[in-house]
N, C-alpha and C positions, 0 to 999 in steps of 0.2 A: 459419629455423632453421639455425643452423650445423651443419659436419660433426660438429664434436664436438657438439653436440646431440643433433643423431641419433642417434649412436653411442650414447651414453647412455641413449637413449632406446632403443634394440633392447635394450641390457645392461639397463636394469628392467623390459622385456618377458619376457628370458627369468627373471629372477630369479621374478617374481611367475606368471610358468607353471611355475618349479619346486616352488616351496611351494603351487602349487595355488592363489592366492589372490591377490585385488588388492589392491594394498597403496595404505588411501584413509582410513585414519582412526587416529587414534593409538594404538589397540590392534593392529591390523597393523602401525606401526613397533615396536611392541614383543615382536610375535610372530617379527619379522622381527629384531630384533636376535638370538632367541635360535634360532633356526635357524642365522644365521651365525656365533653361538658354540660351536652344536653341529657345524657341519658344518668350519669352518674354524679351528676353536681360537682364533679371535682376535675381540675388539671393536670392534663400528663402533655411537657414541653414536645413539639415539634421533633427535636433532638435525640430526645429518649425515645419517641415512637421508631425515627429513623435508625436507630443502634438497634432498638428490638427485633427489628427487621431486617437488620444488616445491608443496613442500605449507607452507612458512615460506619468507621470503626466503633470499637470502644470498650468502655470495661467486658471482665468476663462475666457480670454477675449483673443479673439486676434486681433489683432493690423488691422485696415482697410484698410493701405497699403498692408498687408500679403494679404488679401483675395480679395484685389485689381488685385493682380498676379494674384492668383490663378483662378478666373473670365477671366481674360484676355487670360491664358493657354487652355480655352475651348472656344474663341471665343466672348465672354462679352467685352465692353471700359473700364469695372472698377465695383467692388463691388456693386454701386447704380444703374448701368444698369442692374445687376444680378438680385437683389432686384426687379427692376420695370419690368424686361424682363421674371422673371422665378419664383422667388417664391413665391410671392403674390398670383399666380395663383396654385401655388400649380400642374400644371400639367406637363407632361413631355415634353422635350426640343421640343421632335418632332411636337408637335403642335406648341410650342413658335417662334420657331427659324425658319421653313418654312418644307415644305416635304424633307422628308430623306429616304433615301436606304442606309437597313446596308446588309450586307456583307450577313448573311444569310438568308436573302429572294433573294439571287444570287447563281445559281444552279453552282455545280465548272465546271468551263470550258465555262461559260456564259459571254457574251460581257457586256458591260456596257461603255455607249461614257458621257463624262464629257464636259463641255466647259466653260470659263471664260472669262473675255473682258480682252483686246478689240477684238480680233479672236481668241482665243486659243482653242483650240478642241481636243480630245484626247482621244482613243478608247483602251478597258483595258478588259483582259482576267482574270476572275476570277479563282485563284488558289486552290483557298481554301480555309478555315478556316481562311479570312478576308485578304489573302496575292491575288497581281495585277502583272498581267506583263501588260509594256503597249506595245502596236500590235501597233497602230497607232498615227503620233503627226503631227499638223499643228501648226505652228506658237507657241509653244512653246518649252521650255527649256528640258524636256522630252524627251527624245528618246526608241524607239524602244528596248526592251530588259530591258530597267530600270525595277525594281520590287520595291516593297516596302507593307506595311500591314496600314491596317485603319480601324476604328471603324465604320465608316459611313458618309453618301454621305451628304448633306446638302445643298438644294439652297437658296442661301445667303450668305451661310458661309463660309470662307475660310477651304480650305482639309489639312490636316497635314499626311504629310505621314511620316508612322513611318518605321524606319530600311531601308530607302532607299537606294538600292545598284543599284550603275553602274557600269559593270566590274569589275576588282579587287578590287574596292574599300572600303575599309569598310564602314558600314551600318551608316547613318546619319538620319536627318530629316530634309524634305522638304516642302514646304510650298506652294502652288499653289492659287489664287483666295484672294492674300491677300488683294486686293484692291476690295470690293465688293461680294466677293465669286462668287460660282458656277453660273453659269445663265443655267444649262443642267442639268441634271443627269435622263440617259432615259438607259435600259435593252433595247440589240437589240435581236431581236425576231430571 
């Protein structure tokens, strides 16, 4: 495997740990195209996901705008930030990127308070198996009751909450901390 093999290969590990989900049959490249529509405002085809992934043949190379998304879908400015951010070092994001709390080192039924600027604070019952309801929200958009599922906490990072529901509403994805990420992420005892 070449480096840029590799490389590729770390960037749709983290992809497919952000959406929570391995992306292995063509309702995942389609679930995955609309993640990255949601989260990046831009389109990466069905076909190109499935070559990135060597799930269809096809070129040897892809395209540095494609893996520009794709970087940016996990929280990267662009492919060259991935590069200098993550795989040089070869280690994993959680040292890169800053401390993280995933889902299961959160006992179910366990608190966890989030916060982002400029006051946003926000106190979240772990459900389970990576799913939140939030219990508490000051000064953000979030309310009481909202749920939603995530791969892990990151300060620094912006949170991507996946399958966000409020009320009836069907399940979306939402986005918190996009300006600067998390400034919190603490287990209340």
């Amino acid at each position: 495997m070449t480096p840029d093999e590799t490389t590729i290969l770390h960037l749709r590990e983290m992809v497919e740990k952000s959406v929570s989900r391995k992306i292995k049959t063509p309702a995942d490249f389609q679930f995955l195209t609309g993640v990255i529509q949601e989260r990046c405002k831009e389109t990466l085809g069905v076909t190109t996901l499935k070559r990135i992934w060597g799930y269809v043949e096809g070129y040897d190379t892809t395209r540095y705008s494609t893996l520009s998304i794709l970087a940016r879908c996990v929280g990267f400015r662009d492919w060259e930030d991935f590069l200098t951010n993550y795989s040089r070092t070869g280690e994993s994001s959680n040292l890169v990127l800053g401390r993280a709390l995933h889902p299961e080192e959160i006992p179910e039924e366990g608190l966890v308070r989030i916060a982002w600027s400029p006051d946003r604070r926000v106190l979240l019952r772990h459900l389970g198996e990576g799913n939140f309801m939030v219990m508490e929200s000051e000064n953000s958009k979030l309310k009481p009751g909202d749920s939603f599922s995530c791969s892990c906490f990151v300060i620094g990072e912006p949170l991507y909450l996946d399958n966000f529901v409020r009320g009836d509403n069907p399940p979306t994805l939402f986005v918190v901390g996009n300006k600067g990420g998390l400034t919190e992420v603490s287990m209340m005892r």
